[in-house]
N, C-alpha and C positions, 0 to 999 in steps of 0.2 A: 661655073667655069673658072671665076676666080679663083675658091677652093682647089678643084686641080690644076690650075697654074704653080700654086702657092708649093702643093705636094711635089710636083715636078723639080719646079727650081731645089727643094730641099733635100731630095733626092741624085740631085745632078752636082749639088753642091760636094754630095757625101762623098759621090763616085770620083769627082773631079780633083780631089785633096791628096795629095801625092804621100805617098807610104811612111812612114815614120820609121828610124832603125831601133834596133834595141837598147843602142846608146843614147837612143833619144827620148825613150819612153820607159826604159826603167825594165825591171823583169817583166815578161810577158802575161799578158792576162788570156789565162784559156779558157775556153767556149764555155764549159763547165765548172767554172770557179763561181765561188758564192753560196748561198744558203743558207736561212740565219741562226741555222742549228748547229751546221758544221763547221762556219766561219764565225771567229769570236767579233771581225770587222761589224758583225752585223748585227750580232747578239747585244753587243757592249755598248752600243749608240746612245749618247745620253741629248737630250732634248733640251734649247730652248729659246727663249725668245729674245734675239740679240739686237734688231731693229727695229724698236719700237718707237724710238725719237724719230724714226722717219717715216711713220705710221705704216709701218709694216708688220701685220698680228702674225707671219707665219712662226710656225714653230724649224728651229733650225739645229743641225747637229752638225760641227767641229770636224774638218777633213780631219784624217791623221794626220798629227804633228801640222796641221793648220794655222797653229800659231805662232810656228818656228823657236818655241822654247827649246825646243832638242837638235836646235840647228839644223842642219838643210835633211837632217834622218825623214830618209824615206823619199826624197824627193830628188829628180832626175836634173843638171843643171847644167846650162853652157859655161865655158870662160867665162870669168867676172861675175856669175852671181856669189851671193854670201849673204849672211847673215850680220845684219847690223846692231847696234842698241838701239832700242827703239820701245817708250811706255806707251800703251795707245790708250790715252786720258777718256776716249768714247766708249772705253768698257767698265763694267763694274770693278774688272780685277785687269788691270792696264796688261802685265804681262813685262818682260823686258829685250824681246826679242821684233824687228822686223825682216825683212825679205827685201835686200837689196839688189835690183835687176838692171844693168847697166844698159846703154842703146843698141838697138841687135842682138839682144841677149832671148834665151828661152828657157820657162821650164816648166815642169810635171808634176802633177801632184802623186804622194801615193796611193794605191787604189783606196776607193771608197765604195764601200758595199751602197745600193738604191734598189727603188725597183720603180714599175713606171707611175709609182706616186710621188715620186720625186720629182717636183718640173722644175725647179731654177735651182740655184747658186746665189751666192754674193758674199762682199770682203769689206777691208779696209783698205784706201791705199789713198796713194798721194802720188804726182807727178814731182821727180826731182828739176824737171826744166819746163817748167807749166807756160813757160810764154812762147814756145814754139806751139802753132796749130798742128801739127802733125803727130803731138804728145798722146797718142794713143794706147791703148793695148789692146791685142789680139788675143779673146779666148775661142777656145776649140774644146771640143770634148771627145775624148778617146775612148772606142767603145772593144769589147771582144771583137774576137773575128769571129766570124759565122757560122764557122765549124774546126776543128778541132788541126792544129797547126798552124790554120791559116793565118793572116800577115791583120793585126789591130786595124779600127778602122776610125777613123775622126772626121768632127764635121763641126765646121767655124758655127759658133755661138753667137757671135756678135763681138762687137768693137765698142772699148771703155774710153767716154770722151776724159780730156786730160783731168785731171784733181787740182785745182794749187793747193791747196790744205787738206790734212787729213780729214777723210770723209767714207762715208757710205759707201761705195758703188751700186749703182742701179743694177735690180736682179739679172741675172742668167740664165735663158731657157737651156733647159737639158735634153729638148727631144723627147718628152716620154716614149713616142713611138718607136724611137730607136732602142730606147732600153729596154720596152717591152718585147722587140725581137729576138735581143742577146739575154735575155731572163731565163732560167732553169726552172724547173718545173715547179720549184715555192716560189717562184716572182721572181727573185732576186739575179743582179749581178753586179760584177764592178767596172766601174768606171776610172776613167782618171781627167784633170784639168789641165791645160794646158795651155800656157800665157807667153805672148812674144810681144817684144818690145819693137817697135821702130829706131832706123837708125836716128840720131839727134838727139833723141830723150829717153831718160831712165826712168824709171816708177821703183818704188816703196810699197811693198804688199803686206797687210797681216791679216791674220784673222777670217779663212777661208771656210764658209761654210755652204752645207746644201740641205735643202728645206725636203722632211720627209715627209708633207703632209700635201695630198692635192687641194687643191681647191674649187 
């Protein structure tokens, strides 16, 4: 019974999450987009293990422009976000770029091919006003729509408690089940990410990745 409680809520969740416009979510992703023959998003995916100081053995692969070196290319954003300087000292190869997202700010990632071996996500970020408790962020994951015109569909992920210092964030479920719905007949589809700030506090993003391997 707990089980279908758990299914219900998750489902009521997806249903209950109000439309996104196209100015919010970037060009559309159709029903049948994906494939990892005919999409290079999917071909190209290179692999690896980037959280391992936090004993995390998944294998992980780089949204697009996930690490904001090519500036906010690709990605969907309100007022006031931008692209900061920022070396993030926790990688091998730091990078010079972060993801500045002011209070009440939102954005999108650009699609990422998955399929439903893909179950979580996770980043680097940092709260820029870490002493407000309310310093959260809101991820959502933006799936196809169901059939072919219809309107993107998302469904809240979970909530990033605040960072004072650059750090990990704890993984991101992606729903497998959801993406095995919107999946084309090799598995495959895309997804997209999508982070909202509370009013009061900003957050610092880099380094957005999603794990292709189940467990």
């Amino acid at each position: 019974m707990r089980k279908l409680a758990l299914a219900l809520a998750a489902s009521a969740a997806l249903l209950a999450a109000p439309a996104l416009s196209a100015a919010e979510i970037g060009d559309p992703l159709p029903s049948d987009e994906g494939g990892a023959v005919g999409n290079p998003l999917c071909a190209e995916q290179v692999f690896e293990q980037p959280f391992l100081d936090w004993n995390d053995q998944r294998s992980y692969t780089l949204v697009p422009n996930g690490s904001f070196e090519l500036g906010l290319e690709g990605w969907t954003v309100s007022d006031g976000v931008e692209v900061r300087p920022h070396a993030n000292n926790l990688r091998p190869e730091p990078g010079t770029s972060a993801l500045y997202m002011p209070p009440a700010s939102a954005v999108t990632s650009p699609p990422v091919c998955v399929t439903p071996d893909y179950p979580v996500a996770r980043l680097y970020g940092k709260t820029v006003i870490p002493g407000r408790s309310a310093a959260t962020l809101r991820v959502e994951v933006v799936y196809p729509p169901a059939e072919e015109g219809g309107t993107a569909r998302r469904k809240r992920s979970g909530t990033l408690r605040r960072e004072r210092t650059w750090d990990s964030t704890r993984k991101i479920a992606l729903s497998p089940g959801q993406i095995a719905k919107a999946a084309g007949p090799d598995g495959t589809t895309m997804i997209r990410l999508r982070f909202t700030t509370r009013r009061g506090a900003g957050w610092l993003l880099d380094d957005v990745f999603v794990d292709p391997r189940a467990r």
